[in-house]
VEXLUM-544123 format. One record per residue (C-alpha): residue in three letters; z, y, x. Coordinates in Angstrom, 2 decimals, decimal comma, always signed. Layout:
BEGIN
+------+---------+---------+---------+
: migu :       w :       v :       u :
+------+---------+---------+---------+
:  ALA :       Z :       Y :       X :
...
+------+---------+---------+---------+
REM end
This chain:
BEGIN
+------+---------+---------+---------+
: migu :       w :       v :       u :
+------+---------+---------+---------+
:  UNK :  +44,17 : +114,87 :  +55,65 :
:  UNK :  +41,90 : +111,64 :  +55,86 :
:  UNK :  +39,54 : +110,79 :  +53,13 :
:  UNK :  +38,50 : +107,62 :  +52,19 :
:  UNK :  +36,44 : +105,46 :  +49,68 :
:  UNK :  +37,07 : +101,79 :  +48,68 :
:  UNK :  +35,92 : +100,01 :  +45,55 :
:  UNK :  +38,57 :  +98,41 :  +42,95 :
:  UNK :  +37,15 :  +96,06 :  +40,21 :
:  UNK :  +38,97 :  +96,67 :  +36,35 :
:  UNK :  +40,45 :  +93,85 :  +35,37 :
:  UNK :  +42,33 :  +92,38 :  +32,23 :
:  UNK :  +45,74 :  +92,26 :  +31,10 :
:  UNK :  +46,74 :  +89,12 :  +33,32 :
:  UNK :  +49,96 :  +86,64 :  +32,89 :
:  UNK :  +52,41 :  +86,01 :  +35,39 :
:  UNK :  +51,17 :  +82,97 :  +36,90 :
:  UNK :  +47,54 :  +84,64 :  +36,48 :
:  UNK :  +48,57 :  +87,32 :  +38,97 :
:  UNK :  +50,37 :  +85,20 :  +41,25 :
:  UNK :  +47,21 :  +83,10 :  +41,74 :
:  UNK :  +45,26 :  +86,56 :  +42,57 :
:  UNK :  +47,50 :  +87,61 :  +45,11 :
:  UNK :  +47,12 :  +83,75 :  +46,91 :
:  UNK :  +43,50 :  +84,94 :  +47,07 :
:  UNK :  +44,62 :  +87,78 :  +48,75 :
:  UNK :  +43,65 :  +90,34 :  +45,90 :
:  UNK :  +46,14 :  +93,05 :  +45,40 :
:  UNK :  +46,52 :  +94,07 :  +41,19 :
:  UNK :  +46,63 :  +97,65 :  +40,55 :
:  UNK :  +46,64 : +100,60 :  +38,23 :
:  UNK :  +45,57 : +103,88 :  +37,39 :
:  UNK :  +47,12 : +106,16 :  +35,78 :
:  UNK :  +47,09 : +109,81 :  +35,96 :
:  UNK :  +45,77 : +113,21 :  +34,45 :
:  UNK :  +46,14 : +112,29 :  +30,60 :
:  UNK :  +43,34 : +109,50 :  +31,06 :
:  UNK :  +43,68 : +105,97 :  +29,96 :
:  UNK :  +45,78 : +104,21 :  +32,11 :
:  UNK :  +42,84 : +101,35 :  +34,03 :
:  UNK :  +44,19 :  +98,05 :  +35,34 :
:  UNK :  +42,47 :  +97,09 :  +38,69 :
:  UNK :  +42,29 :  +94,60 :  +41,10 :
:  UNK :  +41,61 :  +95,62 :  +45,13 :
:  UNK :  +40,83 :  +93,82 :  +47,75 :
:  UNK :  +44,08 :  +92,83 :  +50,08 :
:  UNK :  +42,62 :  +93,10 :  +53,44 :
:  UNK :  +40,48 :  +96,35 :  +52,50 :
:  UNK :  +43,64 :  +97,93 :  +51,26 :
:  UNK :  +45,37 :  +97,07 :  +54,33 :
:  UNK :  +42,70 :  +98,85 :  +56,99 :
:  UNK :  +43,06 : +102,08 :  +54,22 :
:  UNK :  +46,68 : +102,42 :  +54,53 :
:  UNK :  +46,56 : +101,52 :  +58,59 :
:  UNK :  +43,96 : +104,31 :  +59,22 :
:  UNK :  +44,80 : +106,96 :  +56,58 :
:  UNK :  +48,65 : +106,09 :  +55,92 :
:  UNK :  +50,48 : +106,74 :  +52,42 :
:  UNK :  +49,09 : +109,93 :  +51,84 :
:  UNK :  +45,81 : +109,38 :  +52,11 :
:  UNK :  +42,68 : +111,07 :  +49,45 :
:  UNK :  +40,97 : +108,44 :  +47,89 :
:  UNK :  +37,45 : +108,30 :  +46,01 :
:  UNK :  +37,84 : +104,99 :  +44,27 :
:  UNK :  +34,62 : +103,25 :  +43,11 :
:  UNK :  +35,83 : +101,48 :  +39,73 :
:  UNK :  +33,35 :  +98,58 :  +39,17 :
:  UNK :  +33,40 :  +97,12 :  +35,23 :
:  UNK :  +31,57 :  +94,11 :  +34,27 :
:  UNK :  +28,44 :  +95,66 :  +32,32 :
:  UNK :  +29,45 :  +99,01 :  +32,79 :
:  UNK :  +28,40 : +102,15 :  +35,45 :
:  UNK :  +30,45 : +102,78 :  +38,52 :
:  UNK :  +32,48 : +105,55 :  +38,01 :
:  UNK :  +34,05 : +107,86 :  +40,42 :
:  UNK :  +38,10 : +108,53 :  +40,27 :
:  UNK :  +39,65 : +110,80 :  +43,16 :
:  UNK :  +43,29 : +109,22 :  +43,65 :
:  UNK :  +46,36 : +108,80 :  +46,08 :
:  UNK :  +48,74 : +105,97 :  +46,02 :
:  UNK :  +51,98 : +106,72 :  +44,01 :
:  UNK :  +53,26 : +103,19 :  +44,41 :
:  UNK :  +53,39 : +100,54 :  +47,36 :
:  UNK :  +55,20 :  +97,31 :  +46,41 :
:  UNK :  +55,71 :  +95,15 :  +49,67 :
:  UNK :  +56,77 :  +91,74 :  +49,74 :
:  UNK :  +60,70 :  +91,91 :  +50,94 :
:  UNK :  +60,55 :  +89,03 :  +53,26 :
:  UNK :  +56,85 :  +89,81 :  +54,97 :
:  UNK :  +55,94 :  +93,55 :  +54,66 :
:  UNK :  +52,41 :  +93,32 :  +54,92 :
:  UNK :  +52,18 :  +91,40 :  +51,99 :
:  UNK :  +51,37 :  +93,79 :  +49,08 :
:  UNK :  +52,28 :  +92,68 :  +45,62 :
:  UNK :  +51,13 :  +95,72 :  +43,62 :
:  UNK :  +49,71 :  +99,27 :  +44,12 :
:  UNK :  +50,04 : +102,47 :  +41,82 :
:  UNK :  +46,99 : +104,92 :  +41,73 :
:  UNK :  +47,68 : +108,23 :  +40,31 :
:  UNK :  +44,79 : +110,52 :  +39,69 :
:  UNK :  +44,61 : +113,79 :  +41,13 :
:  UNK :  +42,42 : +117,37 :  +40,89 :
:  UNK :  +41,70 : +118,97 :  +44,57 :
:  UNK :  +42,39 : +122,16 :  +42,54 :
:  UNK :  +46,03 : +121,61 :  +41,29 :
:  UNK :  +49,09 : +121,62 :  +43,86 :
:  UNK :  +51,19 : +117,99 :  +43,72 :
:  UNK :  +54,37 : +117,20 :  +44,95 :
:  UNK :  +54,06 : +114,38 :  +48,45 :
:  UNK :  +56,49 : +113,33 :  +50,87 :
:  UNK :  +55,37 : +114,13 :  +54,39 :
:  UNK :  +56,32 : +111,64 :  +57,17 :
:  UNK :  +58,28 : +113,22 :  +60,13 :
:  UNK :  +58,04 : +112,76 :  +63,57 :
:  UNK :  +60,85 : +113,57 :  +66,17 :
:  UNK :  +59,57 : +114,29 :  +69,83 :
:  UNK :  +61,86 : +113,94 :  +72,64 :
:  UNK :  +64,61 : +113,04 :  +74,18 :
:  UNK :  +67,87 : +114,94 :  +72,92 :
:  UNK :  +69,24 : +116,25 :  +75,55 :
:  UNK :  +73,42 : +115,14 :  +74,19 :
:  UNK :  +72,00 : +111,35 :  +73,78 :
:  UNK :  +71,67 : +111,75 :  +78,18 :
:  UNK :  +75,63 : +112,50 :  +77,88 :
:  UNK :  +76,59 : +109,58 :  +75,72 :
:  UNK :  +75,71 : +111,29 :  +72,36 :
:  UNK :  +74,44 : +109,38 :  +69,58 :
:  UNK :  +71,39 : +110,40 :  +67,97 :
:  UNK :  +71,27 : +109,68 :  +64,04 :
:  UNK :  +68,15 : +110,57 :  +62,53 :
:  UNK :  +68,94 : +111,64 :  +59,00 :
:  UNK :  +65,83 : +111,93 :  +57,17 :
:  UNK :  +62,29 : +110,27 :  +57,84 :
:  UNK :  +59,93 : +112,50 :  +55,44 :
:  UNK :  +60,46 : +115,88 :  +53,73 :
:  UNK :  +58,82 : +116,57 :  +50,05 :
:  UNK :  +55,93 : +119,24 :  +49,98 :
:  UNK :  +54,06 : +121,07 :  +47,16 :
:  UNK :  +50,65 : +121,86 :  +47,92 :
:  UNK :  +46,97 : +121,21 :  +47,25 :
:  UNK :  +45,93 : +117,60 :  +47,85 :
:  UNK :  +43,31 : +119,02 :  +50,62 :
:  UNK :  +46,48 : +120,93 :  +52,70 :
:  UNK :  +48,60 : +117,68 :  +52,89 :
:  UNK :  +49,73 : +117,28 :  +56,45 :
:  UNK :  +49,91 : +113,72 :  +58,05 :
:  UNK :  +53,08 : +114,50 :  +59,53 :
:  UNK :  +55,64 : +117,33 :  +60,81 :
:  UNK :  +56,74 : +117,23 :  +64,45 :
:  UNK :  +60,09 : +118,42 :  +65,19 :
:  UNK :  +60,90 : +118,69 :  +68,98 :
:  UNK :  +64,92 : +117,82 :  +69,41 :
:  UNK :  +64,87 : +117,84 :  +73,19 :
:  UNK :  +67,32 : +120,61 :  +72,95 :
:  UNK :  +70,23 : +119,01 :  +70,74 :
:  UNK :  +73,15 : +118,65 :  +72,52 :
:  UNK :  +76,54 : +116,55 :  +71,09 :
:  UNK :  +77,38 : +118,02 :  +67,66 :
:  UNK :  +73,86 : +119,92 :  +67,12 :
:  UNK :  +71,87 : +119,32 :  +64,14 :
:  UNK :  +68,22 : +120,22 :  +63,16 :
:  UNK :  +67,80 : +120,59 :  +59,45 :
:  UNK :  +64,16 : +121,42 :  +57,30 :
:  UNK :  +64,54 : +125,13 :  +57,79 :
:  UNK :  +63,20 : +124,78 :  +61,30 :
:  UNK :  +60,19 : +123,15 :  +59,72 :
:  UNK :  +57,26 : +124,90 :  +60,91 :
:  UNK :  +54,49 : +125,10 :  +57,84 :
:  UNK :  +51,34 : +126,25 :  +57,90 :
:  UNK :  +48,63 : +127,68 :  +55,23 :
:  UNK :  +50,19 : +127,52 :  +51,58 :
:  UNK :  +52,45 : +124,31 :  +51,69 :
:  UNK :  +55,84 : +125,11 :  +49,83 :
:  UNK :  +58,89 : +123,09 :  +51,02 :
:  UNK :  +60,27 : +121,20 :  +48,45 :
:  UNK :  +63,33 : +119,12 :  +50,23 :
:  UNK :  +66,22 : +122,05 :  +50,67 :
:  UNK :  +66,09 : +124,24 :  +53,82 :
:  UNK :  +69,58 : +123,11 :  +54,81 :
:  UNK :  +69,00 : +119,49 :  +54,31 :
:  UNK :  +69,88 : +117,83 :  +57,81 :
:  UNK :  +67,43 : +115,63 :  +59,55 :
:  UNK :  +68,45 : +114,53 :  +62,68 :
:  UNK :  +71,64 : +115,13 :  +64,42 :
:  UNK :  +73,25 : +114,27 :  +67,78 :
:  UNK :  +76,86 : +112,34 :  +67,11 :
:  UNK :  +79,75 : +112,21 :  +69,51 :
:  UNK :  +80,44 : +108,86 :  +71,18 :
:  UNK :  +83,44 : +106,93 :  +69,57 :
:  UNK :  +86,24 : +107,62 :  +71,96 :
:  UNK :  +87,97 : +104,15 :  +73,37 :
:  UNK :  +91,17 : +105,10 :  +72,16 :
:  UNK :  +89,66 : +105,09 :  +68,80 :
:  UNK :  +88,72 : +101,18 :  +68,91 :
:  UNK :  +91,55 :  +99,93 :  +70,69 :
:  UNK :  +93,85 :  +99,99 :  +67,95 :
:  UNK :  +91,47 :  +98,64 :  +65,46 :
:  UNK :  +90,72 :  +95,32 :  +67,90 :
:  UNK :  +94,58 :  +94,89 :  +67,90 :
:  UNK :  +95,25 :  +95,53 :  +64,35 :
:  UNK :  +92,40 :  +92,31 :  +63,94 :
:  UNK :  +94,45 :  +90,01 :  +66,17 :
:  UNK :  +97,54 :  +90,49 :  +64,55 :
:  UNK :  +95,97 :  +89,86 :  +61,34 :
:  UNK :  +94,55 :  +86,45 :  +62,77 :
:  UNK :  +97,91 :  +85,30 :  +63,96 :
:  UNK :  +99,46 :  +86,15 :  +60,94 :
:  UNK :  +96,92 :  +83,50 :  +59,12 :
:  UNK :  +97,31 :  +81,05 :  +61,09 :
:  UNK : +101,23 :  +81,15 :  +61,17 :
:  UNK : +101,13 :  +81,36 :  +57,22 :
:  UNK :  +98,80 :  +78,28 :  +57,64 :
:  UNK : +100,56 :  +76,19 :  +59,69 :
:  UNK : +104,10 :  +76,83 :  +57,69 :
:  UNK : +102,22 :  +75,62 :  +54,58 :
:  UNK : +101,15 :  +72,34 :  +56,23 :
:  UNK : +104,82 :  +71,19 :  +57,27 :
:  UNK : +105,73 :  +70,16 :  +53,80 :
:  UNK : +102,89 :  +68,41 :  +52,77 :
:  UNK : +104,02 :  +65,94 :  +55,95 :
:  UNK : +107,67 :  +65,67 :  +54,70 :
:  UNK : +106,49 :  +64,35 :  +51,39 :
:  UNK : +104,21 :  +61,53 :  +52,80 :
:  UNK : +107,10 :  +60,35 :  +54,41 :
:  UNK : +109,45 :  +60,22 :  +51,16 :
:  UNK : +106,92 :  +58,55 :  +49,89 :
+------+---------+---------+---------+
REM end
């Protein structure tokens, strides 16, 4: 598990427009919050933030350096509990959550997952779903893994792998249920199966426009009454 340092700067209580204007300046408002300490509004720099989370990913150990006008520097060991993204352009961040932590007490994380090969039903016209994309661990902050490969080379059409073949190592309790599925090789949708449903759609059509054109005739009689 990476470990980083970056420096946040408290800040105020700020208004809406107040914020809006930090974020133009690409400065990313935060909080922390954690471990029955005062929760400590931040701000962090945007592009600064973005190289952490590229290199070290979600759940990445922190040592923030929190800089206060006429105050010391002071030392808080954190992860991110919170990532909000701008919906139309995702690597624009609108606000972070930092929760404190202790490298002595376990927490709960989610653990990213990463399938390896190609399963071998998906070569026979299977359809691979992949369920899940992260599994939720319990351990010490230290023992956090970047990531769980699962090799599903060897599912065939109608095979399954679920978090039971999770392989864990050192004292990292599995949180997310051992039967929980998370990837699974479908059966192709047999032609027979969409025929019907293409003709049931063109019957429907030509029903409209029937209805359609038996409402128009009477409209044209009364013109001509008139």
């Amino acid at each position: 598990m990476d470990r980083m340092e970056m420096e946040v700067q408290a800040r105020p209580s700020l208004t809406k427009g107040q914020l809006n204007q930090m974020r133009s300046e690409d400065k990313v408002p935060a909080v922390l919050y954690g471990r029955g300490d005062d929760n400590l509004s931040v701000v962090v720099d945007g592009r600064t933030l973005r190289q952490v989370l590229m290199t070290g990913g979600g759940n990445v150990l922190l040592d923030l350096k929190v800089k206060a006008k006429g105050k010391k520097t002071r030392q808080e060991t954190v992860m991110f509990r919170d990532i909000q993204r701008d919906m139309l352009y995702q690597d624009r961040i609108l606000h972070v959550d930092f929760i404190r932590i202790s490298m002595t007490d376990k927490i709960e994380v989610p653990v990213y997952l990463n399938f390896v090969g190609d399963p071998a039903g998906v070569a026979e016209g299977g359809v691979l779903s992949l369920v899940e994309r992260e599994v939720e661990v319990k351990c010490l902050p230290g023992d956090i893994p970047e990531q769980f490969d699962i090799d599903i080379s060897a599912l065939n059409i109608g095979d399954s792998v679920t978090a039971e073949a999770l392989v864990l190592e050192g004292d990292i309790e599995l949180i997310t249920p051992l039967d929980t599925t998370l990837a699974q090789v479908l059966a192709p949708m047999a032609e027979e199966e969409l025929e019907p449903a293409v003709e049931d759609e063109l019957e429907e059509g030509e029903e409209v426009v029937e209805e359609t054109d038996a409402e128009e005739e009477p409209a044209a009689e009364t013109e001509e009454e008139s």
